[in-house]
C-alpha positions in Angstrom: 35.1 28.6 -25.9 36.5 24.9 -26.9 34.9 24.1 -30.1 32.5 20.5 -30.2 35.0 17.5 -31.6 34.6 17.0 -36.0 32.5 14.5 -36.4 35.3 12.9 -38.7 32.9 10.3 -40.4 30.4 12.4 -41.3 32.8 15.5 -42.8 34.1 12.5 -44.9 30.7 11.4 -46.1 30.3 15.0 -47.3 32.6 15.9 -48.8 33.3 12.5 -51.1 29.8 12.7 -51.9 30.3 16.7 -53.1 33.2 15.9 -54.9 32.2 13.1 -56.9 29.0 14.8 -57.4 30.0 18.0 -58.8 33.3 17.7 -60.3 33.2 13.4 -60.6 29.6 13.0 -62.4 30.0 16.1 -64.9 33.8 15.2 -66.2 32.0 12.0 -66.5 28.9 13.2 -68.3 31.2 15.3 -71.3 33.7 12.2 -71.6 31.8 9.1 -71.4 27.7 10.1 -70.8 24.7 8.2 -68.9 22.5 6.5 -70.9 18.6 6.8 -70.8 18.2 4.2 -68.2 20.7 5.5 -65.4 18.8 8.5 -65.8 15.6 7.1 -65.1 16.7 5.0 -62.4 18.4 8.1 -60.7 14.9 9.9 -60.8 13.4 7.2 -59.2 15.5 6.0 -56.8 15.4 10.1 -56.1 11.9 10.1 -55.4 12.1 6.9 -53.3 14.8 7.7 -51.5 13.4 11.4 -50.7 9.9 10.2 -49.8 11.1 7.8 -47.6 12.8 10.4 -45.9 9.3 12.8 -45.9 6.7 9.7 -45.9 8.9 7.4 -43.3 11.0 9.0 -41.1 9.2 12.8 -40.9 5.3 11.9 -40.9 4.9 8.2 -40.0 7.6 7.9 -37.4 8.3 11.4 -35.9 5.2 12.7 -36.1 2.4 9.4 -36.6 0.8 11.3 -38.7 -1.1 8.2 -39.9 -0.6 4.1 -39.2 1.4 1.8 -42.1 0.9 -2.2 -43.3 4.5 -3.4 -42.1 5.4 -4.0 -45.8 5.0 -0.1 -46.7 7.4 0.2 -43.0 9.6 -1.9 -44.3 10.0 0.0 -47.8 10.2 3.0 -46.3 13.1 1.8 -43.7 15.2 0.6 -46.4 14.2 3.6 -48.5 15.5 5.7 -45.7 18.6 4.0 -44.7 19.5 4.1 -48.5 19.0 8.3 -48.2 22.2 8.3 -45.5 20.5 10.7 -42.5 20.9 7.9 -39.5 18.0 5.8 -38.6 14.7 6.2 -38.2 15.2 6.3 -34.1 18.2 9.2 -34.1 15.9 10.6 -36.9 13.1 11.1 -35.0 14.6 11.6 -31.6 16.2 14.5 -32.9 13.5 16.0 -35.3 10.9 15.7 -31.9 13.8 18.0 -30.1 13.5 20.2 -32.6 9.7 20.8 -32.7 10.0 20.8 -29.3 12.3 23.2 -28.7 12.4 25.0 -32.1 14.6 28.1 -32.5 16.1 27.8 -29.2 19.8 27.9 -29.9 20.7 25.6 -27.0 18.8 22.9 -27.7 17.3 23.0 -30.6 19.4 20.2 -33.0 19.6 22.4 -35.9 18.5 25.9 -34.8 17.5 28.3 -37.8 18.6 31.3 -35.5 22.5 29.7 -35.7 22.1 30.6 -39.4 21.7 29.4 -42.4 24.6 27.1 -42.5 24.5 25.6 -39.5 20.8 24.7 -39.6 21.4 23.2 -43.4 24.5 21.2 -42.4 26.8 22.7 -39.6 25.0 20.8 -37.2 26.1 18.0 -38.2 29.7 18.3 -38.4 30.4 18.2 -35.0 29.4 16.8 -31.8 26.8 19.2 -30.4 25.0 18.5 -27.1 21.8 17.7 -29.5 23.4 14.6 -31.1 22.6 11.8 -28.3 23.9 8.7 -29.1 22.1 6.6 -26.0 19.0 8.5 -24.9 15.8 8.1 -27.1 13.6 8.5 -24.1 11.1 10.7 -26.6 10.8 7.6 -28.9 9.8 4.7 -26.6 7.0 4.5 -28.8 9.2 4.4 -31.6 11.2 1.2 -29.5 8.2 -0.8 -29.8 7.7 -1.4 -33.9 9.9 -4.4 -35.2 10.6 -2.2 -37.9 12.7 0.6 -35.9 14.3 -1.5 -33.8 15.6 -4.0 -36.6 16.6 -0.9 -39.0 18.4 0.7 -36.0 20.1 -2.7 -35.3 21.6 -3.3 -38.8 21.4 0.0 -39.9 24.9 -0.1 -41.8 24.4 -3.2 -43.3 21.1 -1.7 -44.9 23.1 1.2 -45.8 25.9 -0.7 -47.5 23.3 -3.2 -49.0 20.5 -0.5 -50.2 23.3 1.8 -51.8 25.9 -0.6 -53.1 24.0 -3.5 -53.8 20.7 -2.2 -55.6 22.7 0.2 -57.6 25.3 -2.0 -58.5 22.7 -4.7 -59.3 21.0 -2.2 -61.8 25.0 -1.1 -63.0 25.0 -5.1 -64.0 21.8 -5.5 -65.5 22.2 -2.4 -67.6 25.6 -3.4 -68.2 27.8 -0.1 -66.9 28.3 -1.1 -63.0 30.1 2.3 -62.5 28.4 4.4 -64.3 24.9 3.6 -62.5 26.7 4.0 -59.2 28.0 7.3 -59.8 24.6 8.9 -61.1 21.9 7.0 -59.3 24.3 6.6 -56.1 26.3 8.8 -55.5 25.1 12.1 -57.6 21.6 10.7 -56.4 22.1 10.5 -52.5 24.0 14.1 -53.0 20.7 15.8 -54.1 18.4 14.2 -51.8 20.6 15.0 -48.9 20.6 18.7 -49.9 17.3 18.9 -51.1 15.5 17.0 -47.6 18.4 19.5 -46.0 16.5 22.4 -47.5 13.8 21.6 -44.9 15.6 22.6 -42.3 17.5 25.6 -43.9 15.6 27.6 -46.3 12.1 26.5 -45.2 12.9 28.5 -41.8 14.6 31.3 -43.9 12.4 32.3 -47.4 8.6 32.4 -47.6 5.4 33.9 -45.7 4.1 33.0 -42.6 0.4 32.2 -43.1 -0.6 30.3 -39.8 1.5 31.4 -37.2 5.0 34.0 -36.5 6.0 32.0 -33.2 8.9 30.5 -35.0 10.8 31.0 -38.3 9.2 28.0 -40.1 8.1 29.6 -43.7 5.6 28.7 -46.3 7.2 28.0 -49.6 5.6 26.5 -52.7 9.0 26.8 -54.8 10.4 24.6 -52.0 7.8 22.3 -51.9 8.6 21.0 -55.3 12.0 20.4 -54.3 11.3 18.8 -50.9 8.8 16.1 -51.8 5.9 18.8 -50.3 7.8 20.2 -47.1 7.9 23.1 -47.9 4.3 24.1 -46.6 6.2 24.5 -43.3 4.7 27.3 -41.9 1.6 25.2 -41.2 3.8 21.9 -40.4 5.0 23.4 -37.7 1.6 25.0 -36.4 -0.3 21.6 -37.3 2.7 18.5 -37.4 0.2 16.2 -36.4 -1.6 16.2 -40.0 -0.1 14.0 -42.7 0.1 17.0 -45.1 1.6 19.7 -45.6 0.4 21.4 -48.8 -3.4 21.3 -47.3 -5.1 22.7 -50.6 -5.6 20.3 -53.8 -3.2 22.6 -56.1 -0.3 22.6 -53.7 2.7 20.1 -55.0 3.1 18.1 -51.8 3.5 14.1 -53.4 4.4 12.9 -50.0 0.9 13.5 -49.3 -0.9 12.0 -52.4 1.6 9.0 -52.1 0.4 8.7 -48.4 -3.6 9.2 -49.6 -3.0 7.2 -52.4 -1.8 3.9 -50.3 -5.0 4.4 -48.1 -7.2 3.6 -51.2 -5.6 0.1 -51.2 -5.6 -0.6 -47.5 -1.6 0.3 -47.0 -2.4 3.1 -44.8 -4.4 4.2 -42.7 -6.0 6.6 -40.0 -4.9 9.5 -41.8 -4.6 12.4 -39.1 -6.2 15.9 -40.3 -6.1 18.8 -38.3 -9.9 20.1 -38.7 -10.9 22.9 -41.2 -12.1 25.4 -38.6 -8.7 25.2 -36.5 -6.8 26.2 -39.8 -9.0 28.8 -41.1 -8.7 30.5 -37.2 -5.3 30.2 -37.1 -4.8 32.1 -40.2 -7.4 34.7 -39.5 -5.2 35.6 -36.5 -2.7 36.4 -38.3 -4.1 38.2 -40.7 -5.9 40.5 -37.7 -2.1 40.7 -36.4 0.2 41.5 -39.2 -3.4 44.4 -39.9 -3.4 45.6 -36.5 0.6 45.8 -36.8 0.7 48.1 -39.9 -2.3 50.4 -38.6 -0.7 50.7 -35.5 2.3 52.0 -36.8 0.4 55.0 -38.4 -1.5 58.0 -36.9 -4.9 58.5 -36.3 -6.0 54.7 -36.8 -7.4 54.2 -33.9 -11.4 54.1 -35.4 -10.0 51.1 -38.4 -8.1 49.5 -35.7 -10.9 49.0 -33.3 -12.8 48.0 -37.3 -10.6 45.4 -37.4 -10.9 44.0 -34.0 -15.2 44.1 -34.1 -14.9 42.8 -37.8 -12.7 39.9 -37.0 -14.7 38.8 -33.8 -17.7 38.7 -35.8 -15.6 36.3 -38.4 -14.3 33.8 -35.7 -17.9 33.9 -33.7 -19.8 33.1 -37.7 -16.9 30.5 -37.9 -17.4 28.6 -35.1 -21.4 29.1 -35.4 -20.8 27.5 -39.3 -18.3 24.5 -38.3 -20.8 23.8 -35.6 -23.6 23.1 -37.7 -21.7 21.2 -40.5 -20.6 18.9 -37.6 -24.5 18.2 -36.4 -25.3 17.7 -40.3 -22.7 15.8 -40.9 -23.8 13.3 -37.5 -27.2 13.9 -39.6 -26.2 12.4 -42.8 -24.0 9.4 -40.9 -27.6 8.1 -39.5 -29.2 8.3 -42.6 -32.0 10.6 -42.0 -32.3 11.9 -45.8 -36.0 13.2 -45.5 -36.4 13.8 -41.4 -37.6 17.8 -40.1 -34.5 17.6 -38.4 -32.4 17.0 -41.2 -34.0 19.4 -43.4 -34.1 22.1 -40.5 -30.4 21.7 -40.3 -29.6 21.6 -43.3 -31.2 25.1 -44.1 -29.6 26.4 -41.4 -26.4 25.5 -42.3 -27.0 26.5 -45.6 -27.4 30.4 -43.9 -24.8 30.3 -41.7 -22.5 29.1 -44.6 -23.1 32.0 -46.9 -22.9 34.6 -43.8 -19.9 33.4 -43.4 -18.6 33.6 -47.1 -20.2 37.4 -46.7 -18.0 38.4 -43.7 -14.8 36.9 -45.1 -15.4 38.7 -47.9 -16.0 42.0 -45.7 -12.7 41.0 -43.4 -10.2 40.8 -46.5 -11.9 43.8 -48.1 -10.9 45.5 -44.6 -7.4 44.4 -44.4 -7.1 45.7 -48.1 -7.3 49.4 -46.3 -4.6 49.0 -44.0 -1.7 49.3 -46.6 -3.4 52.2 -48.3 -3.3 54.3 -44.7 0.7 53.0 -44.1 
């Protein structure tokens, strides 16, 4: 079978990036050095370019996972046409395929199940059937903000402008020209390509799956401090309609608080969350699957197994019987009724249900703590 054509410009984009990056900035480092400031700037326009990546292209435009004043949309345009992966519109077109279509070799862009290459970069070193050039019928949405469509328009002359022209401006002010453009553009737009690469790579790769086994979409928190907070992708790809990603406060996910934090001051807003009782169901199942799948695999388990199956229907039905109350107190609380019987009533009750419910979970993971001690 014929090979797909090189995609000649992009082979060339890669490999003078790599080069200069790991051979050009090191020889440059022991000879001549970067001062403190090319150092700072690199780590910022890192960040910045990387989170307009995971804040622009990935969670407001692929997945409108929350709405943006058009001067955050503008930032995060430029931001993203300065980290080199296409525009917003191919972006997204192709990132929809994949969640669409994830794991499925044929059209999934960047299939994990091609490997670990292929999914990190292969893909786009050729012309595949997934790289379409003139069909964005999955982002007519996308056709209709100002913002895509001029980005998309002059996205080269962004490109050339963000990455020659705000480096080079720093190189002048700081007076080394060269030397800011080879750490804080070129060694910087090599690491965020890699590191937003990672995403597509490793996160499918290393890690647990908490939330669901349908795909190979992992949970990592090691990658998530590499990758802005993507690499809570397990549950990304279970729930991509929520603007994070690391759901609890103590997961590193920055594209999240940066997101949160631009709400506070009117930037953003409608922030999508998937609710609490969807989460905690979804990884309750699989907890009762990857239980039932190691007590099935040993003798005489039957009496456990059918355990398991009572225990975690009684933790779903106290669930859905907790999460129903906290929605009628919470429509309580919203009309004000501080002192009414039915507040009160409510209240109580939920107040019960709440610390049933802490009492079964308690009795469901002490359960699932038996299964590896009959394996």
């Amino acid at each position: 079978m014929k090979k797909p054509r090189i995609i000649l410009t992009n082979v060339l984009v890669f490999i003078i990036t790599g080069t200069i990056a790991l051979l050009g900035v090191p020889l440059w480092a022991m000879t001549i050095g970067f001062d403190t400031t090319e150092v700072i700037v690199a780590i910022c326009l890192f960040y910045f370019t990387g989170m307009s990546i995971t804040a622009g292209y990935h969670r407001l435009w692929s997945h409108k996972t929350y709405d943006a004043n058009i001067v955050v949309r503008v930032i995060l345009a430029i931001g993203g046409a300065m980290a080199l992966q296409n525009s917003i519109l191919h972006w997204s077109s192709d990132h929809r395929v994949h969640h669409r279509h994830v794991d499925n070799n044929e059209r999934d862009p960047y299939s994990a199940k091609r490997g670990l290459w292929f999914a990190h970069i292969g893909w786009m070193l050729r012309e595949y059937q997934s790289h379409r050039y003139d069909d964005y019928s999955n982002c007519r949405d996308l056709q209709k903000d100002a913002v895509v469509v001029w980005q998309h328009k002059y996205y080269l002359p962004i490109v050339l402008t963000a990455n020659f022209g705000i480096t080079g401006l720093l190189g002048w002010l700081n007076g080394d020209v060269l030397s800011m453009m080879l750490f804080a553009g070129v060694f910087r737009l090599f690491l965020v390509h890699h590191v937003t690469f990672f995403i597509n790579s490793l996160a499918h790769y290393w890690g647990s799956q908490p939330y669901t086994d349908k795909n190979t979409a992992r949970d990592n928190g090691i990658l998530a401090f590499f990758t802005f907070g993507e690499g809570y992708h397990n549950y990304h790809h279970i729930f991509e309609y929520d603007y994070r990603n690391g759901i609890h406060w103590w997961q590193f996910d920055p594209t999240k608080w940066l997101i949160k934090g631009l709400s506070f001051v009117g930037l953003t807003s409608n922030l999508r969350q998937v609710p609490e009782e969807r989460i905690e169901k979804a990884r309750a199942a699989m907890q009762l699957q990857k239980t039932s799948a190691k007590l099935a695999a040993i003798p005489d388990a039957d009496e456990l197994l059918v355990k398991v199956q009572q225990e975690y229907d009684l933790l779903v039905q106290k669930m859905t019987a907790y999460y129903e109350a906290k929605k009628r107190l919470m429509a309580i609380r919203k009309r004000h009724l501080t002192r009414s019987v039915e507040r009160l009533e409510i209240d109580f009750h939920y107040k019960e249900l709440k610390h049933a419910l802490a009492l079964q979970k308690e009795k469901w993971l002490q359960l699932q703590s038996l299964a590896p001690q009959f394996a």
